[in-house]
MIPATI-179435 format. One record per residue (C-alpha): x, y, z. Coordinates in steps of 0.02 Angstrom, whole numbers, plus 32768, in hexadecimal, padded with zeros to 4 digits. Layout:
> c1 / c2 / c3
> X / Y / Z
...
! end
This chain:
> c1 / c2 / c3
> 899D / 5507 / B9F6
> 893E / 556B / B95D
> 88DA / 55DD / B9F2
> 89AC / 5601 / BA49
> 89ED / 5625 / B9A8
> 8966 / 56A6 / B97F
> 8983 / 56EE / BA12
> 8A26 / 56FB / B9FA
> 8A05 / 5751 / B963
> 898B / 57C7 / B98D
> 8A15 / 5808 / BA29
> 8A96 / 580D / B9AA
> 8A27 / 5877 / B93E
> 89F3 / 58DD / B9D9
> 8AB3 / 5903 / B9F2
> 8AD6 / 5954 / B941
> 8A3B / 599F / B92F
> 8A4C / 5A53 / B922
> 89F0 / 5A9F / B9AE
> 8926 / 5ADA / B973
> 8921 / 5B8B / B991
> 885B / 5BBC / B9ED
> 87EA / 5C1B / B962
> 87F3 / 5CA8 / B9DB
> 88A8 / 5CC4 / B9E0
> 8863 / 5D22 / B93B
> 8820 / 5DA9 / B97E
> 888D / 5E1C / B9EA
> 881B / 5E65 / BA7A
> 888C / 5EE4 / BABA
> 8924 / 5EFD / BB05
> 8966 / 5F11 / BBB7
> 89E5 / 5FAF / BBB4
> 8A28 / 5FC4 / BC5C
> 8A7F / 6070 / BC9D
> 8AC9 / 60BE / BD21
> 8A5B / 616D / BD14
> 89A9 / 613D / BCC2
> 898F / 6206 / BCE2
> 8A0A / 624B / BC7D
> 89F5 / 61AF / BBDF
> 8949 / 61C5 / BBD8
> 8938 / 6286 / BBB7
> 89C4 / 6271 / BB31
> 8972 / 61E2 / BAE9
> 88C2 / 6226 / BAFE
> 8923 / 62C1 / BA90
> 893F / 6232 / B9FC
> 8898 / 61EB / BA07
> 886F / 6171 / BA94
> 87D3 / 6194 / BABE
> 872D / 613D / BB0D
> 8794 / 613C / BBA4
> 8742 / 60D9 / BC33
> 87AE / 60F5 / BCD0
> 87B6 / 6073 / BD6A
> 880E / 60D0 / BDE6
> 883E / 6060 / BE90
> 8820 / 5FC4 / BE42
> 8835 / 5F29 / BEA5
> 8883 / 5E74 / BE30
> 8882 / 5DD9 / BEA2
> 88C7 / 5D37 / BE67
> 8976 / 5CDA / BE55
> 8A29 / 5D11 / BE08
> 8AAA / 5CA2 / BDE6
> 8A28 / 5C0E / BE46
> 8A1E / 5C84 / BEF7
> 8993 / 5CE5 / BF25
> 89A6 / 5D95 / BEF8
> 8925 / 5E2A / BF19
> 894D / 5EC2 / BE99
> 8911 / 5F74 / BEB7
> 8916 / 5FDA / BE21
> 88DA / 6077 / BDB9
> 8897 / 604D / BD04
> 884A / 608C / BC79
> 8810 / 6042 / BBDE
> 87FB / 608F / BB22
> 87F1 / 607D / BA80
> 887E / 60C7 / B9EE
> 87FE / 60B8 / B962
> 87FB / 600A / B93A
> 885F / 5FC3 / B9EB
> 8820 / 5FB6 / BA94
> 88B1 / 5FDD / BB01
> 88BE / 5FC2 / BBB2
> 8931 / 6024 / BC35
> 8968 / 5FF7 / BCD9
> 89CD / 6055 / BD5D
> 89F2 / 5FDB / BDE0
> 8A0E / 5FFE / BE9F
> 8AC3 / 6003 / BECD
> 8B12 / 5F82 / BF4E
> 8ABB / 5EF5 / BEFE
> 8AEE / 5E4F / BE98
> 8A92 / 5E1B / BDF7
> 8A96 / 5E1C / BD49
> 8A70 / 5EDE / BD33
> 8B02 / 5F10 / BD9A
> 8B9A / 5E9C / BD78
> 8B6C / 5ED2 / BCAB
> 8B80 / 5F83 / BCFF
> 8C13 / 5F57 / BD50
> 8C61 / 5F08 / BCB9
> 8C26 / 5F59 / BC1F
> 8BD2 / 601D / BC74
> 8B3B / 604C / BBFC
> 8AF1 / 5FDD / BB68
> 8A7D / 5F5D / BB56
> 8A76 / 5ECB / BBB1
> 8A0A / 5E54 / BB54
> 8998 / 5E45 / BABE
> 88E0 / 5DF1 / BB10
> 8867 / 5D81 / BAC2
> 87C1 / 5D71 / BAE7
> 87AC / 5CB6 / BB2E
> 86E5 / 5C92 / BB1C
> 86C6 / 5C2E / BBB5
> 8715 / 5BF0 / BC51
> 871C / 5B43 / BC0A
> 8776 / 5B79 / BB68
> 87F8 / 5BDC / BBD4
> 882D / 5B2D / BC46
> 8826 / 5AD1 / BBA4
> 889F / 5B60 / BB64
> 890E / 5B6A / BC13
> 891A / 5AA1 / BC01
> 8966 / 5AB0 / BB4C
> 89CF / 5B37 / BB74
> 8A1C / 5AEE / BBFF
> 8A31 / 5A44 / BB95
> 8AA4 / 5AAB / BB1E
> 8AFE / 5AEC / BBA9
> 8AD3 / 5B91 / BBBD
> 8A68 / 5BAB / BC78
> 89FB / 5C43 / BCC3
> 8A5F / 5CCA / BCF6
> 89CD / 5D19 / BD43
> 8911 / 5D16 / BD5C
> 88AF / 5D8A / BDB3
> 87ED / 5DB4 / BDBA
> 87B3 / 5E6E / BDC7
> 86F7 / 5EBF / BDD3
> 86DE / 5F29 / BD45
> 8619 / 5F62 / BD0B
> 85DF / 5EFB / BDA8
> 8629 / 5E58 / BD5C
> 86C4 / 5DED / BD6E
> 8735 / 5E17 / BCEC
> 87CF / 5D95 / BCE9
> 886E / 5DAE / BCAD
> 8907 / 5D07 / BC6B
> 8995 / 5D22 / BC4C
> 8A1B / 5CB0 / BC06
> 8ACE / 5CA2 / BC2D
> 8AF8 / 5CC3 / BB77
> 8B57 / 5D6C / BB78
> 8C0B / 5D1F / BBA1
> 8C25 / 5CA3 / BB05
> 8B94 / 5CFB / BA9E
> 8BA7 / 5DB3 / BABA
> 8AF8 / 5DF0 / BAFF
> 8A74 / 5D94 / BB84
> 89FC / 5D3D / BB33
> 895A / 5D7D / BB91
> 88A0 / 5D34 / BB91
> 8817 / 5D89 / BBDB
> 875D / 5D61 / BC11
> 86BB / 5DB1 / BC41
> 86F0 / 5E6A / BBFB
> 8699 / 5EDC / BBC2
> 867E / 5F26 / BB17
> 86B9 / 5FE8 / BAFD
> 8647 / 6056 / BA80
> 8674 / 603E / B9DB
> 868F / 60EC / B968
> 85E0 / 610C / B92B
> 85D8 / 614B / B879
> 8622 / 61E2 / B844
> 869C / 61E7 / B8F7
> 8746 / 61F4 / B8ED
> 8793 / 616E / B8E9
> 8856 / 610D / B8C3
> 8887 / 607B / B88A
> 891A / 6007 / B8D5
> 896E / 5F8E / B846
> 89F4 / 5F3B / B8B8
> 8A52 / 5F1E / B959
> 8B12 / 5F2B / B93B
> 8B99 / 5EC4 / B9A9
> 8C38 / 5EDA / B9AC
> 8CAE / 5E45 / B9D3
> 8D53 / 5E0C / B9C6
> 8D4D / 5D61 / B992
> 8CA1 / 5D35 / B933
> 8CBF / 5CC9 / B89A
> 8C7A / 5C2B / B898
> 8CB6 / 5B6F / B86C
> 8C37 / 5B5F / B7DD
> 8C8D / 5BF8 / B772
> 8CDD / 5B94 / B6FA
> 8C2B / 5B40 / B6A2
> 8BC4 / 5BF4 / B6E6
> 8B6B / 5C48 / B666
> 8B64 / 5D21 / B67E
> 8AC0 / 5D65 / B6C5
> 8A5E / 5DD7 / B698
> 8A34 / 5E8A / B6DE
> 89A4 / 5EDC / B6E8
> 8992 / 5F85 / B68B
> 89A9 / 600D / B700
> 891C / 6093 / B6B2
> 88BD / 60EB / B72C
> 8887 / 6199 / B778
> 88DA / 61EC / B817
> 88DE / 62A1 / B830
> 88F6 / 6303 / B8D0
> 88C4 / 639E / B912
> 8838 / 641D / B8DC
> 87D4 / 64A9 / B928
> 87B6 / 642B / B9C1
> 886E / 6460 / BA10
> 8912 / 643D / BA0A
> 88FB / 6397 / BA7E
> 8875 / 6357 / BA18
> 8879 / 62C6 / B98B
> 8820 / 629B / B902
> 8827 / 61F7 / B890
> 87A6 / 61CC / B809
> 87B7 / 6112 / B7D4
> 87A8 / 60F2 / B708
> 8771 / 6053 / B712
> 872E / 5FD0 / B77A
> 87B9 / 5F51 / B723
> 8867 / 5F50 / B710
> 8891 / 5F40 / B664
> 8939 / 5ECD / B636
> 89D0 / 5F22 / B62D
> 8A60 / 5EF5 / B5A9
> 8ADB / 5E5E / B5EE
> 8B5F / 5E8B / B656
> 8BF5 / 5E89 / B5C3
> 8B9B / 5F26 / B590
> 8B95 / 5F72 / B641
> 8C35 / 5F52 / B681
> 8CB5 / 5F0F / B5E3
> 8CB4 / 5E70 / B633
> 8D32 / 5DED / B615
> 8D2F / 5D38 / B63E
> 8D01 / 5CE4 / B6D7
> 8D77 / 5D03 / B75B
> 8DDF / 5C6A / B7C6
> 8D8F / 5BEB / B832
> 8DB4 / 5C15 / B8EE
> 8DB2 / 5BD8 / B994
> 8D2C / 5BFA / BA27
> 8CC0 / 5C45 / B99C
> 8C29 / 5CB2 / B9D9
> 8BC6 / 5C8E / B91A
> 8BD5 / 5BCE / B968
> 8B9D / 5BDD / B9FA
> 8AF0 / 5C26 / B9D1
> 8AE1 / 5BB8 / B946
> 8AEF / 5B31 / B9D0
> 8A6E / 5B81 / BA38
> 89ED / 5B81 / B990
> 8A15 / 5C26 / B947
> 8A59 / 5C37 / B88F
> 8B17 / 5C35 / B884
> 8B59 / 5CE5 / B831
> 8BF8 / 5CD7 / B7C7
> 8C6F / 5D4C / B7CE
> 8CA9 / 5DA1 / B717
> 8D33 / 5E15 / B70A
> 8D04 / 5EC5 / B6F5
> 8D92 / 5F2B / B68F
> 8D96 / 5FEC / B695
> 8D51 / 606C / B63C
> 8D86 / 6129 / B61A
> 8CEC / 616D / B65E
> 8D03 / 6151 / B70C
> 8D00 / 61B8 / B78A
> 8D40 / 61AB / B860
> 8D3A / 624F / B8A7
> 8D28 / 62A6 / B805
> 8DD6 / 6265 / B7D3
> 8DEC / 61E4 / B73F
> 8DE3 / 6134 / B776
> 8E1C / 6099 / B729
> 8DC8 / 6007 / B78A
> 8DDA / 5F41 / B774
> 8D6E / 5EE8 / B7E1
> 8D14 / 5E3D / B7F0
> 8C4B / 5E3C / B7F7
> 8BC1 / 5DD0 / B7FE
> 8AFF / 5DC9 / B802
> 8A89 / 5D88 / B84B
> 89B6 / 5D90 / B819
> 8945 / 5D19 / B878
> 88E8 / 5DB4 / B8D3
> 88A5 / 5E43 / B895
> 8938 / 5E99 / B8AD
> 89E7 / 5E58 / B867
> 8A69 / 5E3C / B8D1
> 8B06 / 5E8E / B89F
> 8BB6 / 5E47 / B8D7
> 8C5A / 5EA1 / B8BB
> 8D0C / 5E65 / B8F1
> 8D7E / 5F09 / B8C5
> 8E3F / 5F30 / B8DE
> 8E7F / 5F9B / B95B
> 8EBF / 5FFA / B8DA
> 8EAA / 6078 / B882
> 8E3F / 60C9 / B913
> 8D85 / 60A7 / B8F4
> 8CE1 / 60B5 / B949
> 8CE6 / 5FE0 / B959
> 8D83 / 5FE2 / B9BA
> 8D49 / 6065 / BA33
> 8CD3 / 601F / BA5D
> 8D28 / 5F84 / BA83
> 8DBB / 5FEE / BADE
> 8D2E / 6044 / BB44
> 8CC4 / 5FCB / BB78
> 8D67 / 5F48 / BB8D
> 8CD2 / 5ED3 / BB4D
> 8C7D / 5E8B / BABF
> 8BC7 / 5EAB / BAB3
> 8B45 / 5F1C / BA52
> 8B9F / 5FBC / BA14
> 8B0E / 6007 / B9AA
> 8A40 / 6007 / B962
> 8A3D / 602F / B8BB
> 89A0 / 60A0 / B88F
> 8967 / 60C8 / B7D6
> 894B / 6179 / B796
> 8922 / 61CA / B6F6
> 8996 / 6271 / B6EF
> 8A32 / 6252 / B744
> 8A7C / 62E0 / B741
> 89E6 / 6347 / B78B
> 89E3 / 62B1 / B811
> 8AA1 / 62CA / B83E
> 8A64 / 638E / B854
> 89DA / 6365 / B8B5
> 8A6B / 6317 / B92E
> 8AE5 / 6391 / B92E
> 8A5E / 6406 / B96F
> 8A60 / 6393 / BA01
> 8AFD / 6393 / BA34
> 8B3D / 62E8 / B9CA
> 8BAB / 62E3 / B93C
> 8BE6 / 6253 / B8C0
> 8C4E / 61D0 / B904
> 8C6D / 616F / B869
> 8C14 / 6177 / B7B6
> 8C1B / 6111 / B70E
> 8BCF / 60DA / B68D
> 8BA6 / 6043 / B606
> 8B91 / 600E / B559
> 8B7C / 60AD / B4CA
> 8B41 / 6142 / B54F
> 8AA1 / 617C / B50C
> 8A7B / 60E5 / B4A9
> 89F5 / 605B / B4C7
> 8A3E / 5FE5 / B547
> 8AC6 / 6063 / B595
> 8ABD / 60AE / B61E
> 8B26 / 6120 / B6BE
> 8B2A / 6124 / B773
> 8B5D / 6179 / B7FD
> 8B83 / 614C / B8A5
> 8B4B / 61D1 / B932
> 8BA1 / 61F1 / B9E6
> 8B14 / 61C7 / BA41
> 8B6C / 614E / BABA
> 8B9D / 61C8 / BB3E
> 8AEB / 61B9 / BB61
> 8AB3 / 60F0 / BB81
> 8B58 / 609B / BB1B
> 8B0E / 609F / BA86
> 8B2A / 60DD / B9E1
> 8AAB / 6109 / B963
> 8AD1 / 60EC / B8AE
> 8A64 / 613C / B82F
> 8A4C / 60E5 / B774
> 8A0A / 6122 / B6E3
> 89F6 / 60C4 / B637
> 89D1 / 60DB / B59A
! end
């Protein structure tokens, strides 16, 4: 009776248990980006600094979508924008898997963010958990890359959670900058959603974020298509809490069908959403803007997760995106620079202008800070935001 009532225990335990989260979910390895015309997103990206381009033209992914067999021809290339490998694929039309119904549904963006998984055995252990918290493989599919099998999961975690949840195996490592190189560096990933706040608000305490100080300029006696970034540190240095960065005031209401819940079921941290009140300083379109908004954070990788829940009014670069798109999903990177305004030049000489701008805390100040959003979406569906602070 002792041995059943243990048992019984350790099931019941099993059941509330928060879900344990891999050690290396904290490491992003790169991200899948899938487009419609890899030609014409690469050269404009390649203008803003992707660059140790390794191309796989013709490539051939064989494995299973949605549990049937699927055989995907494709044309990708793979690169690095300073600090984050990013991976773009152009699928074949007139087929059926993952890389084509997000086409179909969302056009441009990124598909997934992928973890390394570091053997075959810790990727079934990883598919059984998955599946035991109800979320299954969308897709799996092995491709030959370097003359080795390169395999690719992906999770059926973009519906409830916003973005696939990707894992990859047997890839290989890109060139990292060498010394002295040019080179950027990518703070965050930043969703926008429509209903993120999470149960746990109530009791949540306010994160942190990191200090966005950094170099990024563009341009130079290289050409007009050619970018240059110069990282100023190897760390990223904390940034002042969010109250300072966005006025914030308390945590917002719980909700239903909340996305921060769901990946906190799955293992990741929860993010509570605060409300963010406006300020005078900002900008949409080079008009004045006055924006309330809900956002959250999220920093169990190396990047932070950013999640904002706007209103479709007044008009702002959130709600475009989510009129656009007619989907939820990753709306911008956020990349750190040292001299924003000679950054936003560099830009304009490409062809891009600001989308949306602001600021936090005492401009100029230790722990302030400003930002600008770029139009770069017409080229991949996503925006660039540039950040400076002080």
């Amino acid at each position: 009776m002792t041995i059943l009532r243990c048992l019984a225990c350790a099931l019941l335990l099993a059941a509330v248990c928060p879900a344990q989260l891999p050690d290396y979910y904290k490491t992003v390895n790169r991200v899948t980006w899938v487009v419609e015309n890899i030609d014409r997103v690469r050269a404009a990206w390649e203008a803003m600094g992707l660059s140790g381009i390794r191309e796989y033209p013709n490539i051939e992914l064989v494995g299973r979508y949605r549990g049937k067999p699927v055989t995907i021809y494709a044309w990708q290339i793979t690169g690095r924008i300073g600090n984050l490998t990013v991976e773009m694929i152009q699928p074949a039309e007139g087929q059926a898997n993952a890389y084509t119904d997000f086409l179909s549904k969302h056009g441009d963006g990124i598909l997934s963010i992928v973890h390394e998984v570091p053997s075959r055995e810790a990727l079934e252990q990883e598919i059984r958990r998955m599946k035991a918290k109800g979320a299954d493989v969308l897709q799996q599919v092995t491709v030959q890359q370097e003359h080795r099998p390169v395999t690719y999961t992906y999770f059926d975690t973009e519906p409830a959670g916003k973005f696939v949840l990707g894992l990859v195996s047997g890839a290989a490592a890109l060139r990292r900058p060498a010394d002295g190189e040019a080179r950027a560096t990518v703070s965050h990933f930043g969703w926008v959603v429509r209903d993120a706040p999470s149960k746990e608000l109530a009791s949540a305490t306010e994160p942190d974020r990191a200090t966005e100080s950094s170099f990024w300029s563009i341009g130079g006696p290289s050409g007009p298509a050619q970018a240059s970034k110069e990282l100023a540190s190897a760390t990223e240095p904390d940034r002042a809490t969010e109250s300072s960065f966005w006025s914030i005031g308390g945590p917002s209401g719980p909700a239903q069908a909340s996305v921060s819940a769901y990946w906190q079921r799955l293992g990741l941290p929860p993010f509570p959403m605060q409300h963010a009140t406006p300020r005078a300083d900002g900008r949409y379109r080079g008009n004045p803007l006055s924006l309330a908004f809900e956002v959250g954070f999220q920093r169990h990788a190396q990047f932070r997760y950013e999640w904002v829940s706007p209103p479709p009014n007044p008009p702002n670069i959130y709600a475009d995106f989510l009129n656009k798109h007619n989907a939820e999903g990753i709306q911008h990177i956020g990349m750190l620079v040292d001299d924003l305004p000679k950054s936003i030049a560099a830009f304009e000489k490409l062809g891009y202008q600001v989308h949306q701008a602001g600021a936090w805390g005492d401009v100029g100040k230790p722990g302030s800070g400003q930002y600008a959003y770029m139009d770069t979406a017409s080229f991949g569906g996503v925006s660039l935001e540039l950040i400076r602070s002080y």
